[in-house]
C-alpha positions in Angstrom: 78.5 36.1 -27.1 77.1 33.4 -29.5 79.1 31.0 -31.5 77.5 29.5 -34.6 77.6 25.7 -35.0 76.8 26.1 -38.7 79.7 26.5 -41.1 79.9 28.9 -43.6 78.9 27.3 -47.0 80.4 28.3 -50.2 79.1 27.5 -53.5 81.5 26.7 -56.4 81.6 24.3 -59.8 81.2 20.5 -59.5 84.3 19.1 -60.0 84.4 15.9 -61.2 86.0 15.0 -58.3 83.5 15.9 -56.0 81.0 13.9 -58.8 82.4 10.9 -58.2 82.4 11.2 -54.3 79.0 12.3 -54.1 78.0 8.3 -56.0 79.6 6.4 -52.9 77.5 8.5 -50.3 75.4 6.1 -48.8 72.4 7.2 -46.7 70.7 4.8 -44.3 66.9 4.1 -44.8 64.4 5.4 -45.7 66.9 8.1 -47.1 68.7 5.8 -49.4 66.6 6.3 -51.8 68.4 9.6 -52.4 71.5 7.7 -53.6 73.3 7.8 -56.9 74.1 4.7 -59.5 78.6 4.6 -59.2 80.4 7.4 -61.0 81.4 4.8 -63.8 77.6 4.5 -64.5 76.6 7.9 -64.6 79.7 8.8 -66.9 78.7 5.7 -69.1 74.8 7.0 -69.6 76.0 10.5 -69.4 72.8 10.7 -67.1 72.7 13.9 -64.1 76.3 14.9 -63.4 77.8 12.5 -65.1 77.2 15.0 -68.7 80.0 16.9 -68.1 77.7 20.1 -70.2 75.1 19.3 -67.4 77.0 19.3 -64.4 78.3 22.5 -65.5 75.2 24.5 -66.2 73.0 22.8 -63.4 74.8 21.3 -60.7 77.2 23.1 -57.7 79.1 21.6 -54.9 78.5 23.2 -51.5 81.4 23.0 -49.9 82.3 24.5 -45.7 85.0 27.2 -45.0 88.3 24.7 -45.2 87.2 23.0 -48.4 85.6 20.1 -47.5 82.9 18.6 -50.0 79.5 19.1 -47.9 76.5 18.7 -50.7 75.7 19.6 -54.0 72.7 21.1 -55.5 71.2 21.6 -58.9 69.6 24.5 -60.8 66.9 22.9 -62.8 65.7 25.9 -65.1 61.7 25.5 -66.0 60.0 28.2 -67.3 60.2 31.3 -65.4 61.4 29.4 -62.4 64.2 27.3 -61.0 64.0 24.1 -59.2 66.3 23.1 -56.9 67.7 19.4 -56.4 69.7 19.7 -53.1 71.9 16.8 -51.6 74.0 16.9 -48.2 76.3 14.5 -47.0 75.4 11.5 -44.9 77.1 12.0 -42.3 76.1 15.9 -41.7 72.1 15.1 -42.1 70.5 15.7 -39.2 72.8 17.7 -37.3 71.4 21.2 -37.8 73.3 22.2 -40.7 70.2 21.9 -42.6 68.6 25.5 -42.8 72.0 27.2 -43.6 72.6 24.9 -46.4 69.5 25.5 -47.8 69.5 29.1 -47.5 73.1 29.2 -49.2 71.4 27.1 -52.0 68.7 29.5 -52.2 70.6 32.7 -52.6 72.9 31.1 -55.3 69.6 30.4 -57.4 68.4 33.6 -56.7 71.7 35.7 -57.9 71.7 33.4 -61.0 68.0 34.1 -61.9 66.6 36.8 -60.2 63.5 37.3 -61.6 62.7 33.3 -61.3 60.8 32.0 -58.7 62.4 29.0 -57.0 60.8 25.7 -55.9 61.9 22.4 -54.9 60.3 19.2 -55.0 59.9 16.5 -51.9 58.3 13.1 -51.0 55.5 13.8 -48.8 56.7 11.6 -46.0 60.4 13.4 -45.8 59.4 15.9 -42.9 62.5 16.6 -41.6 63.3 18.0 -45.7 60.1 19.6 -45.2 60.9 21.1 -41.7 64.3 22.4 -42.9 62.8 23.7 -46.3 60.3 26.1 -44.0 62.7 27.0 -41.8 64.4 28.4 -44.9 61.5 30.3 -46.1 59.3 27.6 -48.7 56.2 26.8 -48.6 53.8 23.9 -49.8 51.9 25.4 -53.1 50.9 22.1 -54.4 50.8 18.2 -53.5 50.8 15.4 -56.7 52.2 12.1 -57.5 54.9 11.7 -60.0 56.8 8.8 -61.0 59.9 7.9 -59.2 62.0 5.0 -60.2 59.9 3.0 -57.5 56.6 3.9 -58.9 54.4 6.8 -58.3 54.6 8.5 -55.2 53.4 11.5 -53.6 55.2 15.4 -53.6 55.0 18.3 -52.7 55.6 21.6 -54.4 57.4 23.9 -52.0 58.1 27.6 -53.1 60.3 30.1 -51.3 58.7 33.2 -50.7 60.9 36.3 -49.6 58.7 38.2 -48.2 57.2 35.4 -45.6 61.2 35.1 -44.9 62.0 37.9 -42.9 61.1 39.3 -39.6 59.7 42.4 -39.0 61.1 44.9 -37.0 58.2 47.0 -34.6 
C-alpha cells in the first residue's frame, strides 16, 4: 500500500484574508524576489490582488484538505491563452509538494478556458520552478528578457502540453 505525502489541493476565491497573508510571506534568497509590497500597499495602489475586481477575476488561493492557506495562483488571460502566476508558501517550497500544486493550478485554468492554451513564465536560473513545471507536463517554447523591477532579465516561456503529459499504456 502507498500513502501520498502530497495533500489534496483545493482551489477556491482569494479572500482578502488570505491577500493579506500571502504580503508577509517571506522567502529566503534568491527566492525573495518573489515577495509582495504589505497588504496596506497593495490596497493603497490597488496594484495585483490588492484590486478587489482583479483578485476576483484572476487570482485563487490553493488551499490543502483542512483549510489551511498553501498558495495562490493567477489566471492572466492573453489572447487565446492563459498565463499562470503561481506562488506557494515558504515554508512548503521544496518539500515535494511542488508538482501536485502545479497540476491542481493547471486543471483549474484549463476548466476555466478550455480551449486556451496555458503558459507560465520563469527566470531562467529558477530550475527547481523549471524542474517542477516539467514534471507537471510544460515545456520551454521560448527564452527572452523582459523587465523585472530589477532590470531586464532572462525567461522562459513554458507551455503545458497534454498530450506529452500522459503515459502510454502498451
Amino acid at each position: 500500500m502507498s500513502i501520498s505525502l502530497t495533500p489534496p489541493f483545493i482551489v477556491t476565491e482569494m479572500t482578502e484574508a488570505h491577500a493579506a497573508d500571502i504580503c508577509t510571506w517571506v522567502y529566503q534568497a534568491p527566492y525573495d524576489i518573489y515577495g509582495w509590497m504589505s497588504w496596506d500597499q497593495m490596497q493603497q495602489l490597488e496594484v495585483e490582488f490588492g484590486d478587489p475586481k482583479l483578485r476576483k477575476e484572476q487570482y485563487a488561493s490553493i488551499l490543502d484538505s483542512t483549510g489551511v492557506l498553501f498558495g495562490f495562483a493567477q489566471f492572466f488571460p492573453l489572447e487565446g491563452t492563459v498565463r499562470l502566476g503561481v506562488g506557494m508558501r515558504p515554508d512548503l517550497c521544496g518539500n515535494g509538494y511542488g508538482e501536485a500544486f502545479v497540476r491542481v493550478i493547471t486543471e483549474e485554468a484549463i476548466a476555466r478556458k478550455p480551449e486556451a492554451e496555458i503558459d507560465l513564465e520563469v527566470l531562467t536560473w529558477n530550475q527547481r520552478a523549471i524542474r517542477t513545471y516539467q514534471k507537471a507536463g510544460f515545456h520551454i517554447t521560448d527564452a527572452y528578457d523582459r523587465r523585472t523591477p530589477d532590470g531586464m532579465k532572462p525567461f522562459y516561456c513554458m507551455v503545458y502540453q497534454a498530450d506529452a503529459d500522459r503515459t502510454s499504456s502498451p
